[in-house]
C-alpha positions as CSV (number, residue, x, y, z in Angstrom):
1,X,159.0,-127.2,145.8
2,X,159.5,-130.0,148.2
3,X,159.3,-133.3,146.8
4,X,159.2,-135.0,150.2
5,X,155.6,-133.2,151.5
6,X,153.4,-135.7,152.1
7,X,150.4,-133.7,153.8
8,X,149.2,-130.2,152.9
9,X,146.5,-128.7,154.2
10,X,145.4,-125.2,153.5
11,X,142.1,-125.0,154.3
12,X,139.9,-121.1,154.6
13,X,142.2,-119.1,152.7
14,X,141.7,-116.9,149.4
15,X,143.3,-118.9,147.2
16,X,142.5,-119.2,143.5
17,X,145.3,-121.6,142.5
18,X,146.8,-124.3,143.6
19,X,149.7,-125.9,142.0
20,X,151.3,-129.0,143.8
21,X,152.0,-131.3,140.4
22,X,155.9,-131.2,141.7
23,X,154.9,-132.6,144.9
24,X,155.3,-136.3,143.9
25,X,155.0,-138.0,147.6
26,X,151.5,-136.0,148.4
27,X,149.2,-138.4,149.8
28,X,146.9,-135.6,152.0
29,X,145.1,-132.7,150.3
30,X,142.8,-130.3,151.7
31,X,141.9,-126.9,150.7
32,X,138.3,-126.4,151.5
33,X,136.3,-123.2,151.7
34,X,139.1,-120.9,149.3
35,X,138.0,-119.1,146.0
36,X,140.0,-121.8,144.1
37,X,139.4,-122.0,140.1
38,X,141.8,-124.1,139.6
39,X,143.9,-127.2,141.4
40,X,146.9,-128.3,139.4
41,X,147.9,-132.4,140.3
42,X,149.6,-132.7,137.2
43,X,150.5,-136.2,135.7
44,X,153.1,-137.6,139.5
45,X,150.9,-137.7,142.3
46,X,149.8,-140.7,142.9
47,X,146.0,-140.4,142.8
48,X,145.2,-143.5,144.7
49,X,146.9,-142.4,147.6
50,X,144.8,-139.5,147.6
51,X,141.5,-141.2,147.6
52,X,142.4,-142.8,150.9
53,X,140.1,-141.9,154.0
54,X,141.2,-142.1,157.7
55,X,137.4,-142.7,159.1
56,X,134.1,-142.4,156.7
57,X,133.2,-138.7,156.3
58,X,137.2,-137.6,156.5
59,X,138.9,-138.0,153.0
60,X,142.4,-137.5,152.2
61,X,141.3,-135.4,149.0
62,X,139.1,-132.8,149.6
63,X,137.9,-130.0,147.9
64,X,134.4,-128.7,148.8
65,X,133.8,-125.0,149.4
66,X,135.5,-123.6,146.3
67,X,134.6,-122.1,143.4
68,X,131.1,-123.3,141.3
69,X,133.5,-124.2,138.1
70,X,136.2,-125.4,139.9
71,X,139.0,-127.5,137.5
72,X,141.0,-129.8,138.8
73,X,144.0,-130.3,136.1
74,X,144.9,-134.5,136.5
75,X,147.6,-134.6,133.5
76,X,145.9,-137.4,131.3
77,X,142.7,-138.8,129.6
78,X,143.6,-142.0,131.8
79,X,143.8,-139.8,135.1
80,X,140.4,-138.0,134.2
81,X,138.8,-141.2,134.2
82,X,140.3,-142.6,137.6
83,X,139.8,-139.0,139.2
84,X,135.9,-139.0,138.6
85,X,135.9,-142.6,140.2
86,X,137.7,-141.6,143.3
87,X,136.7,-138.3,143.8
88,X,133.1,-138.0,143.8
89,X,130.2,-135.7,146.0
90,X,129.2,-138.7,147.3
91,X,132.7,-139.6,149.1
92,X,133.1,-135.9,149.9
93,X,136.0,-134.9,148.5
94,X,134.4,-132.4,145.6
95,X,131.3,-130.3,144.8
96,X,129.1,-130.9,142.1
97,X,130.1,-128.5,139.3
98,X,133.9,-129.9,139.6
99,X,135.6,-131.0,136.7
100,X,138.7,-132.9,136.3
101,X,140.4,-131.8,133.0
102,X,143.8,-132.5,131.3
């Protein structure tokens, strides 16, 4: 675990999960086009500074290219709520079909 990462990027894999909830200073996350189920972000990233973008069409979070049903675990009610007004189809960081649970 390193708490210090602050961009991770592991785009065209196989992956199926991902689990960076102990990396508290992540501010970058990509991991498009795996076979992910299931993204852990747990309840200490900050997910503001993942809903950043550097230029329109280029977002800090993004997720497209995974699995149909993929879950993307955000720790709290509260953090479900922010999650599906950051990340959205429409600002291209998700699929439809992607769910942000507790």
């Amino acid at each position: 675990v390193n708490t210090a990462l602050t961009n991770f990027s592991c785009d065209l894999n196989q992956l199926t999960i991902l689990d960076v909830s102990a990396n508290i200073a992540l501010n970058s996350l990509t991991c498009k086009a795996n076979n992910l189920a299931t993204i852990n972000l747990g309840s200490n990233i900050n997910l503001q500074n993942l809903s950043g973008s550097a230029a329109p069409g280029f977002p800090y979070f993004d997720t497209r290219g995974n699995s149909a049903t993929l879950k993307i675990k955000v720790g709290t009610t509260a953090r479900v709520t922010q999650a599906q007004s950051l990340f959205t189809t429409a600002n291209q960081n998700i699929d439809s079909g992607t769910l942000f649970i507790i």
